[in-house]
VEXDREN-2710 file (C-alpha; in Angstrom, 1 decimal):
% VEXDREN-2710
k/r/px/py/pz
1/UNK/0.0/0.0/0.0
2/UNK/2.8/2.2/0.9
3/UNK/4.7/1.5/-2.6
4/UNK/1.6/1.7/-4.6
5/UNK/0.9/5.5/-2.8
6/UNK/4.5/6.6/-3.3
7/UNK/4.0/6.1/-7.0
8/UNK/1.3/7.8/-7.2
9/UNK/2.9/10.2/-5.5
10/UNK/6.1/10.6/-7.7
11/UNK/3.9/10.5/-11.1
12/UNK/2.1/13.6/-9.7
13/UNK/5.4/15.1/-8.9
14/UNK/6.6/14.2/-12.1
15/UNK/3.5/15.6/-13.7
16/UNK/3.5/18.8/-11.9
17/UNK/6.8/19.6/-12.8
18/UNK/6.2/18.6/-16.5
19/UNK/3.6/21.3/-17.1
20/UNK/5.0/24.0/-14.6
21/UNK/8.1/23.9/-17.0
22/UNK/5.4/24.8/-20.2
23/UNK/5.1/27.8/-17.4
24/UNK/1.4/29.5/-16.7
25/UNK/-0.1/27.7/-19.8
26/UNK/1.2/24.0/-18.7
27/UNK/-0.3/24.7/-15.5
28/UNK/-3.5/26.0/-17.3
29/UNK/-3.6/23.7/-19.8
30/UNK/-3.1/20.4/-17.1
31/UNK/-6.0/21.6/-15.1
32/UNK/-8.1/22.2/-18.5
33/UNK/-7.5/18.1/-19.4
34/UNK/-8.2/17.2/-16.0
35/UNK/-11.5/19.4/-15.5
36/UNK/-12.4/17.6/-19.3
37/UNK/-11.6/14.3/-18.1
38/UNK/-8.5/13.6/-20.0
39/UNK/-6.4/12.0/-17.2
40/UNK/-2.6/10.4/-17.5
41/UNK/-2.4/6.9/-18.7
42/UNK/-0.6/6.5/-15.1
43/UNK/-4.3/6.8/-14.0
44/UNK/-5.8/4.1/-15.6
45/UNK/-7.0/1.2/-13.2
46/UNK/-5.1/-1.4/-15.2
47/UNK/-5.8/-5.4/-13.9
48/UNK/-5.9/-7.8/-12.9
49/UNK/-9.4/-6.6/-12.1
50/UNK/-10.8/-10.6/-10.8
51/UNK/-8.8/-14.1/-10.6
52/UNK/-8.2/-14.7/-14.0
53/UNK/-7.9/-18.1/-15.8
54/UNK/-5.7/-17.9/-18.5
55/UNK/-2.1/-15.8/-18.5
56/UNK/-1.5/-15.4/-22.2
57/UNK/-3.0/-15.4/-26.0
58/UNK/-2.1/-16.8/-28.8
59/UNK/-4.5/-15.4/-31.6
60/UNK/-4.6/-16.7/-35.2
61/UNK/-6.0/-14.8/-38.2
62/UNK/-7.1/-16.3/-41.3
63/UNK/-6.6/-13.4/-43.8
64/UNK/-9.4/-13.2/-46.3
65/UNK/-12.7/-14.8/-44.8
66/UNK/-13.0/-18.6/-44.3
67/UNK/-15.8/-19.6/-45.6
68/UNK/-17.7/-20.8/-41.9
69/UNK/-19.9/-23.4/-44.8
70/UNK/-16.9/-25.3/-45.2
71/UNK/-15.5/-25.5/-42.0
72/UNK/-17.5/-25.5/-39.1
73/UNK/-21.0/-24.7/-40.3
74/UNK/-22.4/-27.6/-42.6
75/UNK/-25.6/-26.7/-44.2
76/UNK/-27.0/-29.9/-46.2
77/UNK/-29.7/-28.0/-47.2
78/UNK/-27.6/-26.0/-50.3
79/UNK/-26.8/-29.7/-51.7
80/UNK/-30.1/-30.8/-52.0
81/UNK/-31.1/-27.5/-53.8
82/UNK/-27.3/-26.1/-55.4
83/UNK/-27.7/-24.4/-58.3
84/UNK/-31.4/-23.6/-57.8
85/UNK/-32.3/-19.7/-57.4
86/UNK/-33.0/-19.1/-53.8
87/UNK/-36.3/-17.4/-54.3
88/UNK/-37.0/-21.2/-55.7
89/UNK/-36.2/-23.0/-52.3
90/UNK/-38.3/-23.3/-49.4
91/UNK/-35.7/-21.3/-47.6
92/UNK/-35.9/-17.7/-49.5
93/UNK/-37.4/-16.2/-46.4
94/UNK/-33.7/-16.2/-45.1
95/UNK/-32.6/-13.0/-47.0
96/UNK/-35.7/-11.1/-46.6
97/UNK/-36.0/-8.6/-44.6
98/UNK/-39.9/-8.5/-44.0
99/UNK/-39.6/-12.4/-42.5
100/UNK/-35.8/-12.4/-41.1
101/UNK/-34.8/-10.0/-38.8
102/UNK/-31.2/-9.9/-39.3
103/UNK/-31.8/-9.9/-43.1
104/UNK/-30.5/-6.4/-44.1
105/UNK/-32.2/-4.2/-47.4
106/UNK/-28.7/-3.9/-49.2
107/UNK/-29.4/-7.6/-49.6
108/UNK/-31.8/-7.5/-51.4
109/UNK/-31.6/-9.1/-54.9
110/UNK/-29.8/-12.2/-53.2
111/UNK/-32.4/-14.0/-53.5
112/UNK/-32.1/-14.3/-57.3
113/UNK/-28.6/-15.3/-57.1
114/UNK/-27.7/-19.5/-57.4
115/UNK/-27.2/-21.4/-54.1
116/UNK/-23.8/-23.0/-53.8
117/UNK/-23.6/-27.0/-53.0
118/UNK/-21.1/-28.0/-50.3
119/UNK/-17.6/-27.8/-51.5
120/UNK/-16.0/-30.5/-49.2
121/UNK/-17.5/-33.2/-46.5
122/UNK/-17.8/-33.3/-42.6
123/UNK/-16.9/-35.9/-40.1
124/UNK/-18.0/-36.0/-37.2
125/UNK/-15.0/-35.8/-34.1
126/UNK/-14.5/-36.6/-30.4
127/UNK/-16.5/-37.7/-27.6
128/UNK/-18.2/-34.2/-28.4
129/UNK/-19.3/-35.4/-32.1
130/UNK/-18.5/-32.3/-33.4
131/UNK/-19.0/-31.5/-37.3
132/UNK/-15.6/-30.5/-38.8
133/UNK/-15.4/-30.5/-42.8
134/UNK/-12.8/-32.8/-44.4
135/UNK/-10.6/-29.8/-44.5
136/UNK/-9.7/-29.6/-41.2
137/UNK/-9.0/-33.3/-40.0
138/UNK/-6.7/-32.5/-37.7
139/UNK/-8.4/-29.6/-36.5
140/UNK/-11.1/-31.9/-36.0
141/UNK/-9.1/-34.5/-34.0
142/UNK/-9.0/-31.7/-31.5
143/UNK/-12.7/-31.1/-31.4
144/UNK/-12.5/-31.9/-27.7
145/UNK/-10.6/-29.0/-26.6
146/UNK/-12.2/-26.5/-28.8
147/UNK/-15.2/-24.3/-28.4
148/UNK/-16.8/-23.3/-32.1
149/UNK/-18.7/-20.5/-31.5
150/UNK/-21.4/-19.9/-35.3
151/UNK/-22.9/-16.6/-34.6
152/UNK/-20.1/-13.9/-34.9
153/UNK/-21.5/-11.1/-37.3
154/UNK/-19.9/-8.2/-38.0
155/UNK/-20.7/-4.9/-40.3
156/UNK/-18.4/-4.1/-42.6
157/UNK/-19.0/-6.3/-46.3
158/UNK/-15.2/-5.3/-47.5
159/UNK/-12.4/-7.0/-46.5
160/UNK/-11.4/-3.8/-44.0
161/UNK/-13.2/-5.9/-42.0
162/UNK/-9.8/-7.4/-40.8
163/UNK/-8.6/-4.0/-39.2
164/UNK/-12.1/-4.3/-37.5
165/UNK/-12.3/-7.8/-36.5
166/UNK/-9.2/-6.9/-34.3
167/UNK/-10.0/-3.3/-32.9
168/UNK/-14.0/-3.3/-32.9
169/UNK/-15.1/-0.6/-34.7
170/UNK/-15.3/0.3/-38.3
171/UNK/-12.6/1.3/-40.4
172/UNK/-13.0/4.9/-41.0
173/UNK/-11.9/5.3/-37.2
174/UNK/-8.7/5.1/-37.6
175/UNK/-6.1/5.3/-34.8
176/UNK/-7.6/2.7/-32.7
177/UNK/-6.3/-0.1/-30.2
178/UNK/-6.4/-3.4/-31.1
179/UNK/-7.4/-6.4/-29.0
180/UNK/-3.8/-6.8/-28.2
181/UNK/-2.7/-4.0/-27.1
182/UNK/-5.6/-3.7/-24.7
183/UNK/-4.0/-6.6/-23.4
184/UNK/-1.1/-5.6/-22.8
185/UNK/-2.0/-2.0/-21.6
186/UNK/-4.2/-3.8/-18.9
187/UNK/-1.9/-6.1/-17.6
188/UNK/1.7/-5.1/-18.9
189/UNK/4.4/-7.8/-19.1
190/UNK/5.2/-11.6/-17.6
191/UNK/9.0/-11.2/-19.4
192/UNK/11.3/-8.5/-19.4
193/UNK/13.7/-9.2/-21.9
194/UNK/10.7/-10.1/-24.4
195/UNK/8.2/-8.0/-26.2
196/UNK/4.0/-8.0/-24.6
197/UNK/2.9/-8.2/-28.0
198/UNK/4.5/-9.9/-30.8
199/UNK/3.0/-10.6/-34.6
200/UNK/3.9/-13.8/-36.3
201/UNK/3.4/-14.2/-40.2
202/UNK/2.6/-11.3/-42.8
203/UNK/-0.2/-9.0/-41.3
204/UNK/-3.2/-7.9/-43.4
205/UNK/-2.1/-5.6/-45.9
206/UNK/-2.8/-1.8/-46.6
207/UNK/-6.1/-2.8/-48.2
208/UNK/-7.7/-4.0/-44.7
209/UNK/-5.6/-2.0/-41.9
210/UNK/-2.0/-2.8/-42.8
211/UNK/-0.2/-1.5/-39.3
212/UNK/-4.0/-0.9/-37.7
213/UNK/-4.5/-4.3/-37.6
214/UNK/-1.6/-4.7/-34.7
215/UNK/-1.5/-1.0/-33.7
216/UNK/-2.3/0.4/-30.2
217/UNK/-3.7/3.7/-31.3
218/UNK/-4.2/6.0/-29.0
219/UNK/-2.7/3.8/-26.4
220/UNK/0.4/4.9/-27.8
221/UNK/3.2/3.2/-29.7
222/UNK/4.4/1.4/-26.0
223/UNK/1.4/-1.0/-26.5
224/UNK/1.4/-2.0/-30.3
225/UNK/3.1/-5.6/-31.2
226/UNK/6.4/-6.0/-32.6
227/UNK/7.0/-7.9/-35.9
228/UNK/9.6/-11.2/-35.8
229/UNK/10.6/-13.1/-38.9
230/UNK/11.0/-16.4/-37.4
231/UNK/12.4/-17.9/-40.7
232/UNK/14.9/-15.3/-41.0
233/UNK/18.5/-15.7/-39.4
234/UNK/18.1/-12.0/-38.1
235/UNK/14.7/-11.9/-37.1
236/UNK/14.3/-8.5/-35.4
237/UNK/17.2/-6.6/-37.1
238/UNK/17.2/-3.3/-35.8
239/UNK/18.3/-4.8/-31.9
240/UNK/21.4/-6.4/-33.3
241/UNK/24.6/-4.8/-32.0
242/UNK/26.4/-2.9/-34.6
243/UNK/29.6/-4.7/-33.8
244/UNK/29.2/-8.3/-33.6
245/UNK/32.9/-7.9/-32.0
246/UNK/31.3/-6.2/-29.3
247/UNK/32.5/-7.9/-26.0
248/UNK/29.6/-8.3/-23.3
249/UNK/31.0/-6.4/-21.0
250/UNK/31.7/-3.7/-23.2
251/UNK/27.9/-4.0/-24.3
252/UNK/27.1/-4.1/-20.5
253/UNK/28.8/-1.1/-20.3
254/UNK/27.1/0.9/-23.3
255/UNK/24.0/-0.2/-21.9
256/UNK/24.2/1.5/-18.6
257/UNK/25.5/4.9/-19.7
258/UNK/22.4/4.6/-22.2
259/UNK/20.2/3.8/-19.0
260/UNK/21.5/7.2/-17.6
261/UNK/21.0/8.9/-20.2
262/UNK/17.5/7.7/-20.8
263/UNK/17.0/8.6/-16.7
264/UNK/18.1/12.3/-17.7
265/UNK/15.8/12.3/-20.6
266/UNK/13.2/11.1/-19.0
267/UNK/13.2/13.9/-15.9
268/UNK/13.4/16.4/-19.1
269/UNK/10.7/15.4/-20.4
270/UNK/8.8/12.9/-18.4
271/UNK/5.1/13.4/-19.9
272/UNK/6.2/12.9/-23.8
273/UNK/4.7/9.0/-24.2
274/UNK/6.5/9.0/-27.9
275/UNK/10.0/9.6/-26.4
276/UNK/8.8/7.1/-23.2
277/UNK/8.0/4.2/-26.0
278/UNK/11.0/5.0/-27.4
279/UNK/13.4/4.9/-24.3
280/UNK/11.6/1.6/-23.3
281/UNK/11.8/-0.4/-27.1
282/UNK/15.9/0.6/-26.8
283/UNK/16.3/-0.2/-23.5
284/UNK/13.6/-3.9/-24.6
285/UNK/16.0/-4.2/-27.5
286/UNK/19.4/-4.0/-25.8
287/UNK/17.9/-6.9/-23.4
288/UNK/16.1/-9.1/-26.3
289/UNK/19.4/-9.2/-28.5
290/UNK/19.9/-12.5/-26.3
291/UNK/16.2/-13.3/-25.5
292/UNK/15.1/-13.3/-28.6
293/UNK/17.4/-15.5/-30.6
294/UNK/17.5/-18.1/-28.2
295/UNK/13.6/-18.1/-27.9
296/UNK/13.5/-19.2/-32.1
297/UNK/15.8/-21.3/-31.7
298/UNK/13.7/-23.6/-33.2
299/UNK/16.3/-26.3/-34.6
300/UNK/16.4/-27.1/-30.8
301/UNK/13.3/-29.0/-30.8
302/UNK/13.0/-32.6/-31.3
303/UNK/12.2/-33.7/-33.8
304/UNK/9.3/-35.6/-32.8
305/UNK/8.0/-32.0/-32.2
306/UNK/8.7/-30.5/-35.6
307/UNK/7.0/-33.3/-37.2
308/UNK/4.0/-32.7/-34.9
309/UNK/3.7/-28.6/-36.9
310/UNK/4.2/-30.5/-40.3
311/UNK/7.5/-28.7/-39.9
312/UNK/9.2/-31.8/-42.1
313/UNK/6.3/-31.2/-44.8
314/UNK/7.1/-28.4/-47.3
315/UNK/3.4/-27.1/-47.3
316/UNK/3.6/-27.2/-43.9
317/UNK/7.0/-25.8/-43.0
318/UNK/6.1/-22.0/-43.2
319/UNK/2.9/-22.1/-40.6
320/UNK/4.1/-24.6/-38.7
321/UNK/7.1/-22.7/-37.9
322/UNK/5.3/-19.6/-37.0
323/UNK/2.9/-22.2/-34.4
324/UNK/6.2/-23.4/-33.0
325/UNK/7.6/-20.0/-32.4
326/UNK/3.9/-19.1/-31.0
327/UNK/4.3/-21.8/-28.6
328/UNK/8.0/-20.6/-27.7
329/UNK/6.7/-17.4/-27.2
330/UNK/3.8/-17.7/-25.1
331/UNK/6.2/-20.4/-23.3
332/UNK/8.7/-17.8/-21.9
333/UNK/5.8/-15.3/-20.9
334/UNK/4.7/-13.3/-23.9
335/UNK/1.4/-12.2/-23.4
336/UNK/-0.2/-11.7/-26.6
337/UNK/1.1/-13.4/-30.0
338/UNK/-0.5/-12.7/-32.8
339/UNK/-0.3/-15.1/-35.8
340/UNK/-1.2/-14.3/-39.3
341/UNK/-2.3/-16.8/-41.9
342/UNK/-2.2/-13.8/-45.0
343/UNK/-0.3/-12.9/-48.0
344/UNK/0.0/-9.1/-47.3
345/UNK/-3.4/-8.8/-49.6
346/UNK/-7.0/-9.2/-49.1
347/UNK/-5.5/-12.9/-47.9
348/UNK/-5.1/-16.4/-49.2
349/UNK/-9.0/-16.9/-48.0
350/UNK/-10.3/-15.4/-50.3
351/UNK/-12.2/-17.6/-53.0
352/UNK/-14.7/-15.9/-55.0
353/UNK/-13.3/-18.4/-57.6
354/UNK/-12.7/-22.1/-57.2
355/UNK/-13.1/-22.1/-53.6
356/UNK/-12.5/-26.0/-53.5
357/UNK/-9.3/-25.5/-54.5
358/UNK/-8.5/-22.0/-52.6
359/UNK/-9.4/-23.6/-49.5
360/UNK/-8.5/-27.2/-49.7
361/UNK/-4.9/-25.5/-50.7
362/UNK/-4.8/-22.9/-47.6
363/UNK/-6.2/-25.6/-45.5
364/UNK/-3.9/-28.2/-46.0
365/UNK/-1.3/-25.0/-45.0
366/UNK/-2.5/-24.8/-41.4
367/UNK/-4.7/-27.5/-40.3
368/UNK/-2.1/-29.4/-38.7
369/UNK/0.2/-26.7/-37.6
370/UNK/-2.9/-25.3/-35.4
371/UNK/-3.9/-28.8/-33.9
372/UNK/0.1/-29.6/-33.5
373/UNK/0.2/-26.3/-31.7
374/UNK/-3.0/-27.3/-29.5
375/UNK/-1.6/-30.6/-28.9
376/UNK/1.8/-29.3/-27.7
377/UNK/0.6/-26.9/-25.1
378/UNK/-1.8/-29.8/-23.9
379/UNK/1.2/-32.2/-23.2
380/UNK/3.0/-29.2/-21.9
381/UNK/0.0/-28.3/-19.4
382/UNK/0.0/-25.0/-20.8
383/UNK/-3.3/-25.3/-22.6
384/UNK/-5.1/-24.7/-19.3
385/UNK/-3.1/-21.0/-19.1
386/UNK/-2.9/-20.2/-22.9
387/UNK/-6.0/-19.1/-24.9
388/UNK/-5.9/-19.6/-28.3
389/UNK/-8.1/-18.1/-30.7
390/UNK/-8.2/-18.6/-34.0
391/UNK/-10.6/-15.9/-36.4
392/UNK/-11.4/-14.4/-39.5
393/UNK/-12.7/-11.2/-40.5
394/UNK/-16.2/-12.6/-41.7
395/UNK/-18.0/-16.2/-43.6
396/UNK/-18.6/-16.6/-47.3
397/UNK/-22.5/-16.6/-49.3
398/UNK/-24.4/-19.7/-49.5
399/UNK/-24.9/-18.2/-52.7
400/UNK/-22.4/-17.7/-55.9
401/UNK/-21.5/-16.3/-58.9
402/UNK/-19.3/-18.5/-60.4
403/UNK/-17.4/-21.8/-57.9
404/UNK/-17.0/-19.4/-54.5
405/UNK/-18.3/-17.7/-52.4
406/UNK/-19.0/-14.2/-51.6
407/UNK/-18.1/-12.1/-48.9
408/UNK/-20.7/-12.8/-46.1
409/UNK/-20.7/-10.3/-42.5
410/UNK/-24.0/-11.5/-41.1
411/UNK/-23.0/-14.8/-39.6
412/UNK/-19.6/-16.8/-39.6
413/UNK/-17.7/-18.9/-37.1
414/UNK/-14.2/-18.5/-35.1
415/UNK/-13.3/-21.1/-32.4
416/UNK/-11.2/-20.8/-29.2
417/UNK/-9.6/-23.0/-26.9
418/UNK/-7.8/-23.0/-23.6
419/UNK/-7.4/-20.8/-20.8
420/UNK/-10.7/-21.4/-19.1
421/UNK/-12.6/-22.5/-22.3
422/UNK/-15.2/-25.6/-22.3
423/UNK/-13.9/-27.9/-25.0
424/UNK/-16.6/-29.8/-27.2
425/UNK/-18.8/-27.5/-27.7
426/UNK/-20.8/-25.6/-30.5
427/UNK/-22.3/-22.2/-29.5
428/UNK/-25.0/-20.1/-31.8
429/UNK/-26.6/-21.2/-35.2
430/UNK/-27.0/-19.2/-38.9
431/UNK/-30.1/-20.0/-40.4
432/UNK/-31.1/-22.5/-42.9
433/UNK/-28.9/-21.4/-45.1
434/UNK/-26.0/-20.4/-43.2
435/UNK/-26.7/-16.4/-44.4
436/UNK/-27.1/-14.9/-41.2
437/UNK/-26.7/-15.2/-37.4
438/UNK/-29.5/-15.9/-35.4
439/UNK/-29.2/-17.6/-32.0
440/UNK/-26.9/-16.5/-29.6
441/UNK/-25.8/-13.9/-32.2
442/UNK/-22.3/-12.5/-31.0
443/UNK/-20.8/-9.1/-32.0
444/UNK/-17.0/-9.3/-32.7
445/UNK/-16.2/-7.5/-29.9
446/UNK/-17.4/-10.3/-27.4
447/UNK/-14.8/-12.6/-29.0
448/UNK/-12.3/-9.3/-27.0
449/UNK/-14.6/-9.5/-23.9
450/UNK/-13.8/-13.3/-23.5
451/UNK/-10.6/-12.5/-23.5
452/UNK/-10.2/-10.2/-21.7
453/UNK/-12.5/-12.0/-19.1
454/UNK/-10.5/-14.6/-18.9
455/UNK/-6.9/-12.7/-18.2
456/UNK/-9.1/-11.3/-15.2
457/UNK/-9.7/-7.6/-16.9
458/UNK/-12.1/-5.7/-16.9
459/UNK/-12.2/-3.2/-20.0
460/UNK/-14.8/-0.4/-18.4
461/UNK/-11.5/0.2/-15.7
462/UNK/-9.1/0.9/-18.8
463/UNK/-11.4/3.4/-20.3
464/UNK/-8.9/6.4/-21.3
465/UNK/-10.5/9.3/-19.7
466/UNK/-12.0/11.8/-22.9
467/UNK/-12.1/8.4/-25.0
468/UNK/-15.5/7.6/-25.3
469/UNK/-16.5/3.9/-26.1
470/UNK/-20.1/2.6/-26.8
471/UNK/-20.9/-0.6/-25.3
472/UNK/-20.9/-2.3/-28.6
473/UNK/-16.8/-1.4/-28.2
474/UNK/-16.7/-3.1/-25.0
475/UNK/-18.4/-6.5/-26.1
476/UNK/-19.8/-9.2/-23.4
477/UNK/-18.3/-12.6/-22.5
478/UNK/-19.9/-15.3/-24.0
479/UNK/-19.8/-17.4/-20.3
480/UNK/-21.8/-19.8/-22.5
481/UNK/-18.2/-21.3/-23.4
482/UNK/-16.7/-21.1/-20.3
END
């Protein structure tokens, strides 16, 4: 208690000091922000806010919209009638407005448009009997441990829906935090000498957030991920020491007069959080030049384990190694990995043509990377602290124009697993037709309350003072899982 009040004490000090420098107006101008509301960071009630039961995230993206009707979602319906007009079904009442209630106007005209047969088969897995289409077999031989949730929808029909899969909101509001760094602003780090927040894989490109889509906005630049190339020998280049002849105690050495220099900085200008994010990431670097390249070590594995990623396969190799290095990562006490499954595009996902072949091809890619990495941390016994999620930005049409699938917001599927999370079960429905959400429908923004929930935090106590967020923002658990 006595700690905690001395802080608090020193960040007002510091603060005070800060604007009477900036003279009259810094003492005007502090009072202004705080009379509006717009408190320090420092002020924040960051968590844990409740016990929490999972200490770190991995979270996999599927870049381009997996189509939820040929993975988790099997409709037998669109065989019987594929090819047939859906106004000629007994099922055109889905995508109209007057009789659905989730059916939206702009979809209007769907209902003249071909339905779509199934473009792969389901089995049925573990004690659960959960459907899994023959794309996923070994996803589905760990249908046990996973909770498939059916009812995400979201609101955005264009693949910008990425950037607002992972920060909530739409996006024309640029500048805003993402799930991660959330995260990591509410509960701050497990290892020193790594990064919080660290991306895996090539993000979503500048078509559907680029940066935004691992960003802290106005968080500030402390809280946004850090990129690693685990397949490169230099994966982080810019914390290599210049001179590899560098001995350590000459580094040790350069390192402290940078610390004191940082310390002088800092009293000059103690309130500037673009010059604090930059004094920590040097400070983060000097320590993860050794951190970091023994954590990807990777050909230290057995091999055993590299065979369990498909790390031996050479369709396999590339996402498997990322899922190892995700593993690695959350291991040694990174909270928040983020792993993309993308192509710096719209992503590989995206099959408005020959889906069969778009997704059986992508598929085969990560299937058993993802259950390897699920059935490492489960030998490990770090499933039961690790969440894993693994999402896309929306589902495909029951209806086509050609051999895919359209983009489809209204109801799709994402699955998570660990950390608290029931395994073997199936949450929500779409309707007849797989077109839109409607039981148990789930905003995006609960899959970030469950989350969050389960590290113990609570997101109303990180609100940034002056930063207003709707409720939508906030999202609600869905305890139905837990």
């Amino acid at each position: 208690m006595a700690s905690k009040y001395r802080d608090r004490c020193a960040l007002s000090r510091r603060s005070f000091l800060a604007d009477a420098g900036m003279g009259l107006t810094g003492l005007a101008l502090g009072s202004l922000l705080q009379r509006d509301g717009i408190a320090r960071a420092a002020e924040v009630d960051r968590g844990p806010h409740f016990p929490a039961k999972a200490k770190t995230v991995i979270w996999i993206f599927l870049c381009g919209g997996v189509s939820h009707l040929e993975s988790f979602d099997p409709k037998p319906v669109l065989e019987k009638y594929s090819g047939k007009k859906v106004s000629q079904t007994p099922h055109a009442d889905a995508l109209a407005p007057e009789k659905n209630p989730f059916a939206l106007k702009l979809e209007r005209g769907a209902e003249q448009l071909p339905l779509l047969g199934m473009q792969t088969g389901f089995q049925r897995y573990g004690k659960c009997g959960m459907e899994v289409s023959d794309f996923f077999p070994h996803i589905g031989g760990c249908a046990d441990d996973i909770a498939v949730v059916r009812s995400f929808w979201t609101s955005s029909v264009f693949h910008s829906a990425q950037l607002q899969f992972h920060t909530g909101r739409q996006p024309r509001e640029v500048g805003l935090p993402t799930i991660g760094s959330w995260v990591c602003y509410g509960l701050g780090t497990l290892n020193q000498n790594l990064p919080d927040y660290v991306v895996l894989g090539t993000p979503t490109g500048s078509c559907c957030g680029s940066e935004g889509g691992f960003g802290a906005g106005y968080l500030g630049p402390r809280y946004g991920g850090v990129r690693l190339n685990v397949e490169s020998k230099n994966p982080l280049p810019f914390v290599a020491p210049a001179d590899p002849n560098l001995l350590p105690e000459e580094r040790t050495a350069q390192l402290g007069a940078l610390g004191k220099l940082n310390e002088l900085a800092g009293v000059e200008y103690p309130d500037d959080p673009a010059l604090r994010a930059r004094i920590q990431s040097y400070e983060l670097a000097a320590r993860m030049q050794t951190s970091v390249p023994e954590t990807l070590e990777l050909a230290k594995e057995k091999d055993e384990i590299k065979r369990l990623y498909g790390i031996d396969q050479s369709e396999t190799k590339s996402f498997g190694t990322l899922c190892l290095a995700a593993r690695r990562l959350a291991e040694r006490g990174v909270r928040f990995v983020q792993v993309f499954h993308g192509t710096g595009d719209f992503g590989p996902w995206d099959s408005h043509e020959k889906l069969k072949e778009g997704h059986g091809r992508s598929a085969r890619a990560v299937d058993k990377p993802i259950a390897g990495l699920l059935q490492d941390l489960k030998q490990r016994g770090l499933l039961k602290d690790t969440l894993v999620v693994c999402g896309t930005e929306f589902g495909r049409t029951p209806t086509t124009g050609g051999a895919g699938r359209e983009h489809s917001p209204f109801g799709f599927s994402s699955w998570l697993a660990g950390g608290g999370v029931q395994g073997g079960i199936v949450h929500g429905q779409t309707d007849e037709l797989g077109y839109h959400a409607v039981e148990d429908r789930h905003y995006i923004t609960d899959i970030h309350a469950t989350v969050l929930h389960q590290l113990g935090v609570d997101s109303r106590r990180l609100e940034i003072p002056g930063r207003k967020r709707l409720d939508i923002d906030h999202g609600k658990p869905i305890k139905a899982i837990l």
